[in-house]
C-alpha positions as CSV (number, residue, x, y, z in Angstrom):
1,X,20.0,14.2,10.7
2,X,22.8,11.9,10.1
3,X,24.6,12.4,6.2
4,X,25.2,9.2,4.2
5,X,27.7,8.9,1.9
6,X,27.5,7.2,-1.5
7,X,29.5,4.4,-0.2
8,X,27.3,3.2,2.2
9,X,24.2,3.0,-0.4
10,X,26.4,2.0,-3.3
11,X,24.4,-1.6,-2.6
12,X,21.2,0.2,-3.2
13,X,22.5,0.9,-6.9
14,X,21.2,-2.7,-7.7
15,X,17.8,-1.8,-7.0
16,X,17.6,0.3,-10.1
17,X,18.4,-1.7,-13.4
18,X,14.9,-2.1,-14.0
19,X,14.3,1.9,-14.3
20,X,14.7,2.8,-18.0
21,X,12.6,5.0,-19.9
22,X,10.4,3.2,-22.5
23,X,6.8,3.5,-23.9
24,X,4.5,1.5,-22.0
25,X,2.5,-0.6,-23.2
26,X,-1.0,0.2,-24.8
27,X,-3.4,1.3,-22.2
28,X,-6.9,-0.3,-22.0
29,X,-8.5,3.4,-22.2
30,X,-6.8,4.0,-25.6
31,X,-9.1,3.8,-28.2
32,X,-12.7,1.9,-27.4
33,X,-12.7,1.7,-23.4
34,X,-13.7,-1.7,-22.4
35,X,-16.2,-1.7,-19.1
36,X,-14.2,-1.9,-16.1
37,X,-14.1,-5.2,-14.6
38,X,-11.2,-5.1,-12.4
39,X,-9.9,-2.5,-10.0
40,X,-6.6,-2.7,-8.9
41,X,-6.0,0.2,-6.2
42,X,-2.4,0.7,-5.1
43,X,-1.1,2.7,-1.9
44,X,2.1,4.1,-1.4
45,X,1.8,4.6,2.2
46,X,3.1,8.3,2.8
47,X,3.6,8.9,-0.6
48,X,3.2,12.2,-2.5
49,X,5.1,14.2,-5.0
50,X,8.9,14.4,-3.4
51,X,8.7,11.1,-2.3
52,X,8.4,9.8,-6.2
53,X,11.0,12.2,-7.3
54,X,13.2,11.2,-5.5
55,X,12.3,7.7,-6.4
56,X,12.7,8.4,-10.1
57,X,16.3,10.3,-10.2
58,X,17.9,7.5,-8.1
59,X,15.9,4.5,-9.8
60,X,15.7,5.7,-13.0
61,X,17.8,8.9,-13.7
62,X,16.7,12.9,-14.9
63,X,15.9,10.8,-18.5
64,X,13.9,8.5,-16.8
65,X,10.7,7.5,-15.4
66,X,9.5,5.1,-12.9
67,X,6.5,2.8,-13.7
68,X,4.1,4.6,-11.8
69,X,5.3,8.3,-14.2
70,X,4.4,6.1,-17.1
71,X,0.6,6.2,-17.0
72,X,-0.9,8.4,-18.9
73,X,-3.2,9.7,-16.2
74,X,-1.9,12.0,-13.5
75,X,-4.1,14.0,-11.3
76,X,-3.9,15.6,-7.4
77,X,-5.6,14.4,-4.1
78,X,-6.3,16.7,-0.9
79,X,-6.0,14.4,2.5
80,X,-7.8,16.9,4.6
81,X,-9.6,14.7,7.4
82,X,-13.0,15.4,9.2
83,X,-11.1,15.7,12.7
84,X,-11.6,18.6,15.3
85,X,-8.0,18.3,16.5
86,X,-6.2,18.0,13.4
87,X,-6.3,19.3,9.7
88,X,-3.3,16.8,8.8
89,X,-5.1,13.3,8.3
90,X,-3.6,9.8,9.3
91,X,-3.9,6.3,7.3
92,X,-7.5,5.6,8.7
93,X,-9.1,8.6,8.4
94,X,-7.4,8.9,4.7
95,X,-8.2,5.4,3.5
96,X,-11.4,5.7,4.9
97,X,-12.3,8.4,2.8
98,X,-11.0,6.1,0.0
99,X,-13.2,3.4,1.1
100,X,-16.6,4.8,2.1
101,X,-16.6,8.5,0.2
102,X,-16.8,10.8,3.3
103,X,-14.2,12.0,5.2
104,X,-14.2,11.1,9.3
105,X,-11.5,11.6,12.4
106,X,-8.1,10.5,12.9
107,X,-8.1,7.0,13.9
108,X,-11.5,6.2,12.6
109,X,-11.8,3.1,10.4
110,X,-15.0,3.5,7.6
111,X,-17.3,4.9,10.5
112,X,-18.4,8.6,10.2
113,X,-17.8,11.1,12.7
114,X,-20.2,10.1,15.2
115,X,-19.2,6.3,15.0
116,X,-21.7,5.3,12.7
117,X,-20.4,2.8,10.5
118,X,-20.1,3.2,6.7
119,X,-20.4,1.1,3.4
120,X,-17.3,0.3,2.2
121,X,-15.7,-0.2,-1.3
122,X,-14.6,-3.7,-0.9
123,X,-18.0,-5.0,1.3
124,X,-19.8,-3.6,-1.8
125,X,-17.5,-4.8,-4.5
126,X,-17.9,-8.3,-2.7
127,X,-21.9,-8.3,-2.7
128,X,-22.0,-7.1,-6.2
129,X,-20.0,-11.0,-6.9
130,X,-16.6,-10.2,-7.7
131,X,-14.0,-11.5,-6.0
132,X,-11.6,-8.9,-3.2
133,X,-8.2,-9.0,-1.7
134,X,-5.4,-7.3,-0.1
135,X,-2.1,-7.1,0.2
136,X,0.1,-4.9,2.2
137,X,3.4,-5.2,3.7
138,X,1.9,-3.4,7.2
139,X,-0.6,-6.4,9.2
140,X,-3.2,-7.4,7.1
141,X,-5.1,-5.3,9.6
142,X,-3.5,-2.4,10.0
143,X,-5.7,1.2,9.4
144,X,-5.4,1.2,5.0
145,X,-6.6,-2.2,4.2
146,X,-9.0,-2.2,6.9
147,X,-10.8,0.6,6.1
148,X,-11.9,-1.1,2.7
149,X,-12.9,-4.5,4.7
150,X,-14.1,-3.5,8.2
151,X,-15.4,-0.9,10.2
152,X,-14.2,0.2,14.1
153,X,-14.0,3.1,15.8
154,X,-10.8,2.9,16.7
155,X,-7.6,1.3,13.9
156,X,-5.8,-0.8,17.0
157,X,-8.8,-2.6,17.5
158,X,-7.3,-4.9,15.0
159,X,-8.2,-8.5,16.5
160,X,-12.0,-7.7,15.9
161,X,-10.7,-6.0,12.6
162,X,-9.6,-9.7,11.7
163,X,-12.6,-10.8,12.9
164,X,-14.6,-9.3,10.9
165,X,-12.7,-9.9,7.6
166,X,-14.0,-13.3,8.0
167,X,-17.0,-12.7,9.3
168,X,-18.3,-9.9,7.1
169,X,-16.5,-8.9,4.5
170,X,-15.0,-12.0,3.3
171,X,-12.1,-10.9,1.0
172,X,-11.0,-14.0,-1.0
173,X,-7.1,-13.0,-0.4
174,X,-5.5,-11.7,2.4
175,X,-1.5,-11.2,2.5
176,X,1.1,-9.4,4.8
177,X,2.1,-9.4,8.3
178,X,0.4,-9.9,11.4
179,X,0.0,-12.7,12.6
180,X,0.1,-11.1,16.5
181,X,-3.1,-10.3,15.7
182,X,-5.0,-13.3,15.1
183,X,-4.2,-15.5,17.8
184,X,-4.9,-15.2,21.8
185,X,-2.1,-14.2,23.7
186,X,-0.2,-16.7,25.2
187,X,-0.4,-18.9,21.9
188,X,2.5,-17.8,19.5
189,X,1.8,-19.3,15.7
190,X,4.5,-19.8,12.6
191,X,6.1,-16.6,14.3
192,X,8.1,-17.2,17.5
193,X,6.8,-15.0,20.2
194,X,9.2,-12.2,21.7
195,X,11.5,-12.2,18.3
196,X,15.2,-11.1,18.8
197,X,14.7,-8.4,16.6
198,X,12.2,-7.5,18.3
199,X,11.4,-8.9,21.9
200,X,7.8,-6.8,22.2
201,X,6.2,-8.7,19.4
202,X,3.8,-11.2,20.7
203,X,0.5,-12.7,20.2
204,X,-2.0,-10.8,21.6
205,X,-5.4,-11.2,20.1
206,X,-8.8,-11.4,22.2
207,X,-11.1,-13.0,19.5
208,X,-9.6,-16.6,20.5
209,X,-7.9,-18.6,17.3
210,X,-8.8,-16.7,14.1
211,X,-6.1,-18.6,12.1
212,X,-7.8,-21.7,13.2
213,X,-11.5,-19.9,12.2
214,X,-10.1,-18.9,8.6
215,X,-9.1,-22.7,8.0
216,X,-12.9,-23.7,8.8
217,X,-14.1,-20.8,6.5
218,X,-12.3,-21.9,3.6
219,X,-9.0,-20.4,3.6
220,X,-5.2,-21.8,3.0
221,X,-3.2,-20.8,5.6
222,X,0.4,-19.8,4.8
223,X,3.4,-18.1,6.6
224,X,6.5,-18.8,4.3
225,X,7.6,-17.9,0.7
226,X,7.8,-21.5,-0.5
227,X,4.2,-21.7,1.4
228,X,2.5,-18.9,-0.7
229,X,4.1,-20.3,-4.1
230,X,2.9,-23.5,-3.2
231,X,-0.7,-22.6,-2.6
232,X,-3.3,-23.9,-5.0
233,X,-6.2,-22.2,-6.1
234,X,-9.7,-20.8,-3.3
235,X,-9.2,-18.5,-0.5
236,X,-6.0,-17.6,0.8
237,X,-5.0,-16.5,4.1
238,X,-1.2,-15.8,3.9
239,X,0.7,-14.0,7.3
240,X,4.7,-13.8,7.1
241,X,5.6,-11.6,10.3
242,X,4.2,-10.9,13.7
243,X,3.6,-7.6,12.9
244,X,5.2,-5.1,9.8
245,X,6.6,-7.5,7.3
246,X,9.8,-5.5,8.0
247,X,11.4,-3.8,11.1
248,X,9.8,-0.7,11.7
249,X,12.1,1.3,13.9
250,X,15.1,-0.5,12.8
251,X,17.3,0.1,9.7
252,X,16.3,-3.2,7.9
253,X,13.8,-3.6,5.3
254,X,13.8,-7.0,4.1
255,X,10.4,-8.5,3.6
256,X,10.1,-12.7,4.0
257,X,8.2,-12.4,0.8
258,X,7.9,-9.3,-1.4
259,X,5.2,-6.9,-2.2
260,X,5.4,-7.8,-6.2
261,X,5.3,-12.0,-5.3
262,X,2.4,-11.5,-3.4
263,X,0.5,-9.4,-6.2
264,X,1.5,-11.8,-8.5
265,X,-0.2,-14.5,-6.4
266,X,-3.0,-12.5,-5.3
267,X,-4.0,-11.3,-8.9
268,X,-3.4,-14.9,-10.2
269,X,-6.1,-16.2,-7.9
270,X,-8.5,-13.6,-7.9
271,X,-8.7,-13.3,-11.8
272,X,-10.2,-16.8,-11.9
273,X,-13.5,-15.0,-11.0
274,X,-15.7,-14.6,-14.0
275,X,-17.2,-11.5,-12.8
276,X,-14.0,-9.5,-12.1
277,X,-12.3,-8.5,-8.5
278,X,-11.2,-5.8,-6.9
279,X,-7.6,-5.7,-4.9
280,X,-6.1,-3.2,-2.4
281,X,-2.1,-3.6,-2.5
282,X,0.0,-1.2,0.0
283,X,3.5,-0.6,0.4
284,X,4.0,0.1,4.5
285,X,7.5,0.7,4.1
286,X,7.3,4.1,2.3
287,X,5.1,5.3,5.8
288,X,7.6,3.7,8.4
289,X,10.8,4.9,7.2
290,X,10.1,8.3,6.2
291,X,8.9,8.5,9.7
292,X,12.5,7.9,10.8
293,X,13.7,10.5,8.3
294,X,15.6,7.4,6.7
295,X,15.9,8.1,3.1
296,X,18.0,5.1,2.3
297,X,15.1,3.1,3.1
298,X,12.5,4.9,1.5
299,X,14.3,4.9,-2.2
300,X,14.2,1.1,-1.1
301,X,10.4,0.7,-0.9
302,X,10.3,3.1,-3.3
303,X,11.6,0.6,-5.4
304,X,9.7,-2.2,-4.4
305,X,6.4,-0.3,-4.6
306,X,6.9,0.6,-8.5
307,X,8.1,-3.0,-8.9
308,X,4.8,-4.3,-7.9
309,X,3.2,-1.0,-9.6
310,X,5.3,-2.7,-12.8
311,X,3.3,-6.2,-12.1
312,X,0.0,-4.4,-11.8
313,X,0.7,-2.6,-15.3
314,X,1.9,-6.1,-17.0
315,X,-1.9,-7.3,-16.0
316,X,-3.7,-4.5,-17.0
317,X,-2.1,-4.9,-20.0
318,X,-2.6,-8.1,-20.7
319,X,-6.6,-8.1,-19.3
320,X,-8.6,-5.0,-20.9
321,X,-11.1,-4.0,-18.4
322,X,-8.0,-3.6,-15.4
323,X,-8.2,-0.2,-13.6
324,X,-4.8,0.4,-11.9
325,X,-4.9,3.3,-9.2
326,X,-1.8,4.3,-8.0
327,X,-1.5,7.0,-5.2
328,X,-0.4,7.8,-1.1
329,X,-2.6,8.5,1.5
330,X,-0.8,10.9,2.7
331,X,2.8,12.5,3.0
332,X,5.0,12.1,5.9
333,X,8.0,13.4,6.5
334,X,8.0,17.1,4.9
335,X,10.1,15.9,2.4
336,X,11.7,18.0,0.1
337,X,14.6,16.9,-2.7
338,X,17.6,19.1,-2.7
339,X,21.5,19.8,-4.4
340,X,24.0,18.5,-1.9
341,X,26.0,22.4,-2.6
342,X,24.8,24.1,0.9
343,X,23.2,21.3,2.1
344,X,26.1,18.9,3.7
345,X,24.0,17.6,6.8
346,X,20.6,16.7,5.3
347,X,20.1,13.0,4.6
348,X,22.2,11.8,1.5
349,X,24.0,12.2,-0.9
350,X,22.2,9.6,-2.8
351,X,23.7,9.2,-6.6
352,X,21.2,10.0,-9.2
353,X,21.6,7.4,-11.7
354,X,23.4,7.5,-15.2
355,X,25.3,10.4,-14.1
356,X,28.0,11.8,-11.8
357,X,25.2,14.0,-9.6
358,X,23.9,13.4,-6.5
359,X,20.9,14.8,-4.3
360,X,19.9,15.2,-0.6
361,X,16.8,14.3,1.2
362,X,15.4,17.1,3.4
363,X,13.2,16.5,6.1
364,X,11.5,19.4,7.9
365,X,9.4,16.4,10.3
366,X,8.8,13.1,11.6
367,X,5.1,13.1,11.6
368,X,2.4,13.6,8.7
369,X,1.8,16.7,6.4
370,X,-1.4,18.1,4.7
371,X,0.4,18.4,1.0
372,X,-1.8,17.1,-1.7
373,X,-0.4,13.5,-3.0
374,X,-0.1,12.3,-6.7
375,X,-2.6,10.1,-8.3
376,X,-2.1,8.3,-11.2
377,X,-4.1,6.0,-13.3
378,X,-4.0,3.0,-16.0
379,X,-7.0,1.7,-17.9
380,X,-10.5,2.4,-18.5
381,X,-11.7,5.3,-17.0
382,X,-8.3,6.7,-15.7
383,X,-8.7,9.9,-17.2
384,X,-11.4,10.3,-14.5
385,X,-8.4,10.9,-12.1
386,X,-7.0,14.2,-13.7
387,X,-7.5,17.4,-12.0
388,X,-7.4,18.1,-8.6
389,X,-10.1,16.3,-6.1
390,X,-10.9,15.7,-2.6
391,X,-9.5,12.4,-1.3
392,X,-13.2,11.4,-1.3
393,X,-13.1,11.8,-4.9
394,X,-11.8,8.1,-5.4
395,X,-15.0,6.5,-3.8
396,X,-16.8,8.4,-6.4
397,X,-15.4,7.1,-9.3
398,X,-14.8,3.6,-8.1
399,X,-18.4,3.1,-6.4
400,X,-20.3,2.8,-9.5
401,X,-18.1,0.2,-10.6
402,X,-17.3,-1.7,-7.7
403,X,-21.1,-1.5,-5.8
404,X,-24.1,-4.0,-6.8
């Protein structure tokens, strides 16, 4: 594993003004717990307990805590999946559980094992009247937001995945990358086909011209920054990359528009609903670079992630009757957070901030692992989420709220 020096992430050091311990601010469930009207349900793709330590001694320092340490509920997930060739799950069988309350195989999106499909958190939340979105920096219909808005047997079926978001489940706000997948091959959209950075991206959908379907179903189509600010209120469609919002086996994470800017749009348009919403929000980058063993990249998205965790928190705050869920669906990478002292070939040093210490990133793979990952929760009802649960466990709390 290649060693980086301090140097070379000194640019990284940037990232972490915003990481200082204070008190947060009064949580809805203090007190009289209003009814919950809003869910909020963040994934930190590949996330579990190294992964936010790490996070929190280069963001914030041994003295502090990131965003996502500041909610007063903390509890444990399993990720086992329902799969005969594997007890370590992947992103749809884990958000699947999530979604529908059972768990199902590896590559299975909110069907159960025998392909049946299942009723999913945010088809229910929709026919109970609120108003659903999602946001990730992965495609739109990549295996974690899909499982909450579609069901397939198989996660790269993800041009009838798109299909059926505006078909069936109808989420009011749809943001992140993508685009490949929603027109027909041949027909390249706002993103140039065959990209330098990288020449395999390329439209290649089979369900004809879905961007060209959203616009007669209601939605504001929009593929730039400037675009997405600009939008006015109603159904928004928004898809700023071919594919990952980022580079996914390059060294480069640099979103067109951030995780936290399109929360902050996504939240601002789906709280005009009287009768509350529910929003999935993901963080890809966490996932992907881990993956590659590339710490620099996952204290990065680290970063971004509790930035947007940060915007989540400011709403809840502000609207009693926000539930704010915060967990991974999954860890990858076998990561473990080491002293440099006998470890001078593991992935670091990174500087652990407000003092002269550093730490290492050790990674023992480049797949998936079956360790439990942290949840955390803000708001009414977020003491349901101490204790250690099943992964299913989250469909069991947030049904009775979400469902008609």
């Amino acid at each position: 594993m290649r060693k980086l020096v301090v140097p070379v992430i000194a640019g990284l050091l940037a990232l972490t003004g915003l990481y200082l311990l204070k008190k947060p601010p009064a949580a809805a469930s203090e007190g009289v717990a209003p009814a919950v009207r809003n869910v909020i349900f963040i994934n930190g793709d590949g996330m579990a307990a190294a992964h936010r330590e790490a996070g929190r001694l280069f963001l914030a320092g041994p003295d502090g805590s990131l965003a996502m340490d500041r909610f007063l509920c903390t509890g444990q997930l399993t990720t086992s999946p329902a799969d005969p060739a594997s007890a370590v799950t992947d992103s749809a069988a884990g958000a699947s559980a999530w979604a529908t309350g059972q768990r199902t195989y590896n590559g299975a999106i909110s069907v159960d094992t025998h392909g049946k499909a299942l009723p999913t958190l945010g088809i229910e939340a929709k026919r109970a009247g609120r108003a659903t979105g999602l946001v990730t920096t992965s495609q739109v219909t990549d295996a974690s937001p899909a499982a909450f808005f579609a069901n397939s047997t198989d996660r790269n079926a993800e041009d009838d995945i798109a299909r059926q978001y505006l078909e069936v489940s109808q989420p009011d706000v749809i943001l992140g990358g993508g685009e490949d997948w929603w027109l027909p091959a041949g027909r390249a959209g706002a993103h140039p086909d065959h990209p330098a950075a990288d020449p395999t991206e390329a439209s290649l959908g089979t369900e004809g011209d879905l961007i060209a379907a959203a616009g007669r179903a209601g939605y504001q189509y929009v593929s730039t920054a400037g675009q997405l600010a600009a939008a006015g209120p109603g159904k928004l469609l928004g898809l700023f990359a071919n594919e990952e919002m980022f580079q996914q086996d390059g060294d480069v994470y640099e979103p067109p528009v951030s995780l936290a800017t399109m929360t902050q749009k996504a939240l601002g348009t789906l709280s005009t609903d009287p009768d509350g919403f529910f929003l999935f929000v993901e963080e890809e980058a966490i996932d992907e670079f881990a993956h590659a063993n590339n710490g620099r990249r996952v204290l990065q998205a680290m970063g971004e992630l509790d930035r947007t965790v940060a915007v989540a928190q400011s709403f809840a705050a502000a609207h009693p009757g926000t539930l704010v869920i915060v967990t991974g669906d999954h860890e990858t990478g076998g990561l473990a957070v080491e002293d440099p002292a006998g470890n001078p070939g593991e992935d670091g040093p990174f500087p652990v901030k407000g003092t002269k210490l550093t730490f290492v990133m050790e990674w023992t793979t480049t797949g998936h692992t079956a360790q439990d990952v942290p949840v955390s929760a803000y708001g009414p009802l977020a003491d349901r989420f101490t204790g250690k649960h099943p992964n299913t466990y989250v469909h069991e709390v947030l049904a009775p709220l979400l469902a008609p």
